[in-house]
Each structure stands twice: as C-alpha cells, then as structure tokens.
C-alpha positions in Angstrom: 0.0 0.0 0.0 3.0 2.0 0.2 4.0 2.1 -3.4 1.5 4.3 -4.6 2.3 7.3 -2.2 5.4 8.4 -4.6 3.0 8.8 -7.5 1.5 12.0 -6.6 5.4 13.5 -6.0 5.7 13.2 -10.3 3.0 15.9 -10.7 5.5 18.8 -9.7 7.1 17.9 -13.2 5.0 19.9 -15.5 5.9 23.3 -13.4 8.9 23.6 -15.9 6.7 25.0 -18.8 6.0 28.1 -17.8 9.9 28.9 -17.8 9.9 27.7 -21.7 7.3 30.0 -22.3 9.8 33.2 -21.8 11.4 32.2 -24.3 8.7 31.9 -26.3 8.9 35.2 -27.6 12.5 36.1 -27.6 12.1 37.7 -31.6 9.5 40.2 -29.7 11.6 40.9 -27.1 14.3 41.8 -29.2 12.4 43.8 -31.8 11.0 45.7 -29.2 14.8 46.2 -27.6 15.4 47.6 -31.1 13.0 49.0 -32.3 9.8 49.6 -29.8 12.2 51.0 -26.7 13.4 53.8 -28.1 9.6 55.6 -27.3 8.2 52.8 -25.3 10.7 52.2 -22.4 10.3 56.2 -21.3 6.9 57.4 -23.1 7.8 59.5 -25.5 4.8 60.9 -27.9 2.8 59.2 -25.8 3.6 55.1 -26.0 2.2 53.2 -23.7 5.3 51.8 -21.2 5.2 47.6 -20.9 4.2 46.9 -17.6 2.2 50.1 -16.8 -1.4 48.6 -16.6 -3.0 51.6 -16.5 -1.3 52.8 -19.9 -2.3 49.2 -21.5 -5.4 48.4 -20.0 -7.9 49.9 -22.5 -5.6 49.1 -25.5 -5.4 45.6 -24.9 -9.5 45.8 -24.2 -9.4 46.8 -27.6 -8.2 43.2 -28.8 -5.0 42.3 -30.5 -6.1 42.6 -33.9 -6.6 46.5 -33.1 -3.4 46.6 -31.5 -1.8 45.2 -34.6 -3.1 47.4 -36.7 -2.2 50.5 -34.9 1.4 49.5 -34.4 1.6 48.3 -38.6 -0.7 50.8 -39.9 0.5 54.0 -37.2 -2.0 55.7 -35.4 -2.9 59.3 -34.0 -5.0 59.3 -30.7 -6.1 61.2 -27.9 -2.6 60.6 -25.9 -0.3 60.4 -29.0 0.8 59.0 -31.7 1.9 55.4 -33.1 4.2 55.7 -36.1 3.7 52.6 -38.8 6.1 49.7 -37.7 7.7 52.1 -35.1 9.4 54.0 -37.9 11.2 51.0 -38.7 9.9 51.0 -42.4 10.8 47.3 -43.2 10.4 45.4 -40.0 8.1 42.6 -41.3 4.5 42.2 -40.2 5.4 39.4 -37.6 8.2 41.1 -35.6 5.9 43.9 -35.5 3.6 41.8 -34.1 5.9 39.9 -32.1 6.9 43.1 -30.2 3.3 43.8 -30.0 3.1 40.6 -28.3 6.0 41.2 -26.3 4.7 44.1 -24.8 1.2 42.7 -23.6 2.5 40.3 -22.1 4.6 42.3 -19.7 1.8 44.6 -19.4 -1.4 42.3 -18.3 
C-alpha cells in the first residue's frame, strides 16, 4: 500500500513550462529592444510603457487585432501617436507583431 504514495510527488514535473514560455517570444523581445524602446521604455509621444497597466489596460481591451493594426498601420490618438512599424519602415508584419506581443505580455 505504500507504493502508490510516490505517485502524486511526479506531478511537480509539468511546473517547468512556464519557464519555456519566456522564451517563447525572444524575436518580440528583441524587436521591441530595437526598435519599440526607443519611445516605449520612457513614453515618448505618448507610448504606452510595458508593464504600466494603467497605460495598456484599455488598449489591450481593444483586442490584439486593433493593437496590430495601430502598431503596422500607425495611429494618432487622444494621448499620441503610433508611427507605422515604429518607424522601422521594413520590419516585417510578424516582428511587429511579435513586439506587440511582447509588450502585452509584460503589461497584463
């Protein structure tokens, strides 16, 4: 009756994944690194700092696909401006959206 007792102790295994999941999005991280922290580490023109929920709260309420197309596309708003891609006229449609990505994570 003793045997079974050491099976529940394998179920601290799967704790590891999360730790992969960082990662996960190291082509965001360094796009944003880049690209995105030149305005978005200190708010300049108005960007929306990673981690500040305040700042990100209603612009992630607004859904990714918004949040992509603001940060490909540029945008003008009530708090500032967004220019397309960051200003980084060829960064490709994923790492822009891998840096958008990036940044939502640290900021939810």
């Amino acid at each position: 009756a003793a045997a079974p007792a050491p099976a529940p102790a394998a179920a601290p295994a799967p704790a590891p994944a999360p730790v992969a999941a960082a990662p996960a999005n190291a082509a965001g991280e360094s796009v944003y690194k880049r690209t995105c922290a030149l305005c978005h580490a200190s708010g300049v023109a108005g960007a929306p700092v990673p981690g500040n929920k305040d700042d990100w709260g209603p612009r992630i309420e607004q859904g990714k696909d918004t949040l992509y197309k603001h940060a490909l596309e540029g945008y003008t708003g009530e708090k500032g401006m967004m220019p397309a891609r960051g200003g980084a006229a060829t960064l490709p449609d994923d790492d822009v959206k891998a840096a958008v990505d990036f940044m939502v994570a640290k900021s939810q």
